[in-house]
N, C-alpha and C positions, 0 to 999 in steps of 0.2 A: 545751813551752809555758811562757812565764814567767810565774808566778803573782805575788800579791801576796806570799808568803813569802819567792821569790826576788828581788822588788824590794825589798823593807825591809833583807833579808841585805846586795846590795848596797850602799844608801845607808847601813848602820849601820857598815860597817866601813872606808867610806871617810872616813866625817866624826868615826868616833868609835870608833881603832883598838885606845881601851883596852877593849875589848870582849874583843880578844886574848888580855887577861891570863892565862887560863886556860892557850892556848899556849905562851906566851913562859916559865909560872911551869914548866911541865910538860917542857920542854927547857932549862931551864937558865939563859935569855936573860936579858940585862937587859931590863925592863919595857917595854910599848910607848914609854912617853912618854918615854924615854929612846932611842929609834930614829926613824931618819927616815923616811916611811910615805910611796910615793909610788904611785897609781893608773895604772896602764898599761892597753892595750886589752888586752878580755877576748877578742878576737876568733883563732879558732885554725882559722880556716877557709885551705886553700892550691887558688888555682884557683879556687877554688867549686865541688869537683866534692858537695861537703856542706857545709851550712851548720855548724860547729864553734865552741859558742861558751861560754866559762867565766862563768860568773855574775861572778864579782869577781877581780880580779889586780892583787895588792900589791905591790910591789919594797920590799925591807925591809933599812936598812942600819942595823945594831945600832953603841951606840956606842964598843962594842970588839968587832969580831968580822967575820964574812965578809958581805956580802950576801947576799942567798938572795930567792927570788920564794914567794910564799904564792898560790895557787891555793883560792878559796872558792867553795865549789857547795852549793847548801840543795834537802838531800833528805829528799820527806817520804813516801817508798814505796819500796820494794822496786822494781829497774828491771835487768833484766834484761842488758840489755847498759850499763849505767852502769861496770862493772868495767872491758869494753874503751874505752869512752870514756875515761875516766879515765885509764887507762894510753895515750893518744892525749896526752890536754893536757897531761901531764906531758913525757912526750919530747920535744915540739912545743916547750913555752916552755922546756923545758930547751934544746934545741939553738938557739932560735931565741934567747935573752938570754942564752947561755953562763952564765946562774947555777944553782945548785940550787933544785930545787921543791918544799915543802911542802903536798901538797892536803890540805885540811881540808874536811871534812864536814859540814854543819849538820845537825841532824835535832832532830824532837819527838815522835817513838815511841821509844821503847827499845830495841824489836825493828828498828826501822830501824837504828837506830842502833850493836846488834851487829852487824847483819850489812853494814853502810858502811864497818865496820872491815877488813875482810878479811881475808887477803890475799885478791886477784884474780890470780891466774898466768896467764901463756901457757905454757904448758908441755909437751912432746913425754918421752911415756915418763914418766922417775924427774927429766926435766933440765927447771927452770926457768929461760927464758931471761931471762923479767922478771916482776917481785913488786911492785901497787902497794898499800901499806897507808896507807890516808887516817887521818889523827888528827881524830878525830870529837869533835866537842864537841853533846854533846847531855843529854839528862837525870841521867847519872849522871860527867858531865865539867865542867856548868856550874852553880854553887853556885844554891842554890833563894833565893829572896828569904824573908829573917826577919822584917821591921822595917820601919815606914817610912821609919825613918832613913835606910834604905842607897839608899833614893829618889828623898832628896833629896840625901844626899853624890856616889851613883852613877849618875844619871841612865841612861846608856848601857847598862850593866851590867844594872842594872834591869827594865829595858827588854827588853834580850836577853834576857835567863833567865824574866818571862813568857811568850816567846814558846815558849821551848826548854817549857818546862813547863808551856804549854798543853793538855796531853794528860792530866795528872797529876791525881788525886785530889784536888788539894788547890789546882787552878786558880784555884775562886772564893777562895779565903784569898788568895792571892799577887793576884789583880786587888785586891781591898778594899784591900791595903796600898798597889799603884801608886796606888788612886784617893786615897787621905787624905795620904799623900806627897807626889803632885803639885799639891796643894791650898796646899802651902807656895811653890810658883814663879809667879813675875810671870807673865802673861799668854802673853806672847810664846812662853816658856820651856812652859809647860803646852798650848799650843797643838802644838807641836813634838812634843812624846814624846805627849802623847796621840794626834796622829793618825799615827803612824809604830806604835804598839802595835796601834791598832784596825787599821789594812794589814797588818800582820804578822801577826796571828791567823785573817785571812780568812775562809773560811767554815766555822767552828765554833760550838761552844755557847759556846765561851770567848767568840769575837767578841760572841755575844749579852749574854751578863755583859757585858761591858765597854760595848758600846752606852748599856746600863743607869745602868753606872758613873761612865761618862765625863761624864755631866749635872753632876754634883758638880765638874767640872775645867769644862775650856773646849775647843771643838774647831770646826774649820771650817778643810777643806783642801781647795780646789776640784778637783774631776774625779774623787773616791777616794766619793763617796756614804757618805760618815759622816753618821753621824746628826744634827749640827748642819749639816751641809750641806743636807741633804734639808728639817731645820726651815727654814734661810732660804731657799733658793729654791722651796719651795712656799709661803712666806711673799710671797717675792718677785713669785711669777708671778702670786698671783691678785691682790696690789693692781695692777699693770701694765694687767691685765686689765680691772681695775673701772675705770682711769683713765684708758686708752685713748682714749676718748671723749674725752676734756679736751684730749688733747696729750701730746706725746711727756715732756715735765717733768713735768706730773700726774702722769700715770704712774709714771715712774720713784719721784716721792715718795712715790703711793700704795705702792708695791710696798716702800720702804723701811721705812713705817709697817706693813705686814703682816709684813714681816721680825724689826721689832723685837719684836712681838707672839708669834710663832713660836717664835723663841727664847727667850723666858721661860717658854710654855708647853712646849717641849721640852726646858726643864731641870725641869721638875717643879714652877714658880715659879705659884702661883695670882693670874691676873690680873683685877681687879677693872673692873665696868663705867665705874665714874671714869677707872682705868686706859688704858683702850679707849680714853675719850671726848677725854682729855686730849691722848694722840699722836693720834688721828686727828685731831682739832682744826689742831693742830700745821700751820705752813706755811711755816717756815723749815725750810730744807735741811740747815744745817751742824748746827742742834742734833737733829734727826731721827738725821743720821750718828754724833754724840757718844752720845744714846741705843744706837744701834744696835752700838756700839764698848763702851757698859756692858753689854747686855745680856748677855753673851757672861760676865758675872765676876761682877753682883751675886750678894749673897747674899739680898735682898728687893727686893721688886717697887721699894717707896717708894725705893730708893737710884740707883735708875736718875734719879730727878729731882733728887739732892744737889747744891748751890751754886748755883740758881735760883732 
């Protein structure tokens, strides 16, 4: 089943391959951003007599050195036959792109994470005919976050290593650092890593820290049920609801003015009855939208009506 860990794994190492570092510094390579990182199909199924399928698959051409394909699979449990699968997608995209394969391991237990290492043998008697040993980047392979600093120079990295470290005694320290961190990036920018952290945490206590945390940033990423999600479209539905009556436009403006309201009270922002009375009041559309586009970053309720 692919979870939210195996999705963010995914989407972090194809848009943001200096995540690698760790790899790259630990075999010798030059640096990702120094290689050319291209996305191939993770798809390793022949026939279909079973569905075979690699979480992530990189083609990696170093800017002095051989190609090689990178094999990325995010495990967060002990799995049984994952040893024989593993030694499947290697041989597979090994024979099928004639390059060498590097499988990497994601994990955020520790014990996962020994035992991802292997090796996995096929082996008859004393003779191993094949040895697969994944290079596992997990809690004691991915540097732990120190500083907010490294939050905002690192973004991706960052990112990664609360995720890896989710498990860790010291989770809510390294969330508080993402959250004052990403308090330094535009919008757009904060919108991004925060909802790709909370996906990637999925259903933990970290997740819940961060739910918490994430008020102080900004977030809304449609169809993932993050917490500013959930503020505006319960914001959304009952103005719609209350406006229904009026007309398909009412509506939709009431639900915008319940939106904006939502969200100031889901970041923790205390919103005054003038407050209330002023957007409801409200009956132009576009300055409703501008509101609704502040609500998401002020830091007091009064700044949501600045230059009017």
């Amino acid at each position: 089943m692919v979870t939210s860990t195996h999705e963010t794994s995914h989407r972090i190492f194809q848009d943001h391959p200096e995540v690698l570092a760790p790899v790259f510094q630990a075999l010798g390579l030059e640096p990702p951003a120094k290689a050319e990182i291209e996305a191939i199909t993770p798809d390793a199924t022949e026939l279909k007599p079973l569905e075979r399928r690699v979480d992530t698959v990189l083609k990696v051409v170093p800017s002095d050195g051989d190609a090689f394909l990178l094999a990325i699979e995010a495990q967060t449990k002990r799995a049984p036959d994952k040893g024989v699968n593993w030694a499947y997608y290697v041989s597979y995209l090994h024979a099928k792109f004639e390059l060498p394969v590097l499988l990497v391991a994601v994990c955020r237990h520790r014990s996962t994470a020994t035992w991802a290492a292997g090796p996995f043998e096929c082996r008859v008697g004393p003779w191993a005919t094949q040895v697969t040993r994944p290079f596992v980047l997990g809690p004691d392979t991915v540097p732990r976050i120190t500083d907010e600093a490294m939050v905002a120079r690192e973004p991706a990295l960052a990112t990664f290593s609360a995720i890896v470290h989710s498990q860790s005694e010291q989770s809510d320290a390294i969330l508080n650092l993402m959250a004052r961190g990403m308090r330094s990036f535009d919008k757009a920018t904060a919108l991004y890593w925060s909802e790709l952290l909370e996906i990637g945490l999925e259903n933990t206590p970290a997740r819940d820290t961060w739910r918490e945390l994430e008020k102080m940033v900004v977030t809304f990423f449609p169809g993932r049920g993050t917490v500013f999600e959930e503020a505006y479209l319960d914001g959304k539905a009952k103005g719609e609801a209350e406006g229904k009556a009026r007309g398909e436009a009412e509506g939709e403006l009431a639900g915008k003015k319940q939106a904006v309201l939502r969200v100031l009270e889901a970041r923790g922002l205390a919103v005054s009855d003038d407050v209330r009375e002023r957007v409801g009041a409200c009956a132009d559309s576009e300055v409703i939208d501008s509101w609704l586009d502040r609500s998401v970053a002020v830091e007091r309720v009064e700044d949501l009506f600045d230059g009017e």
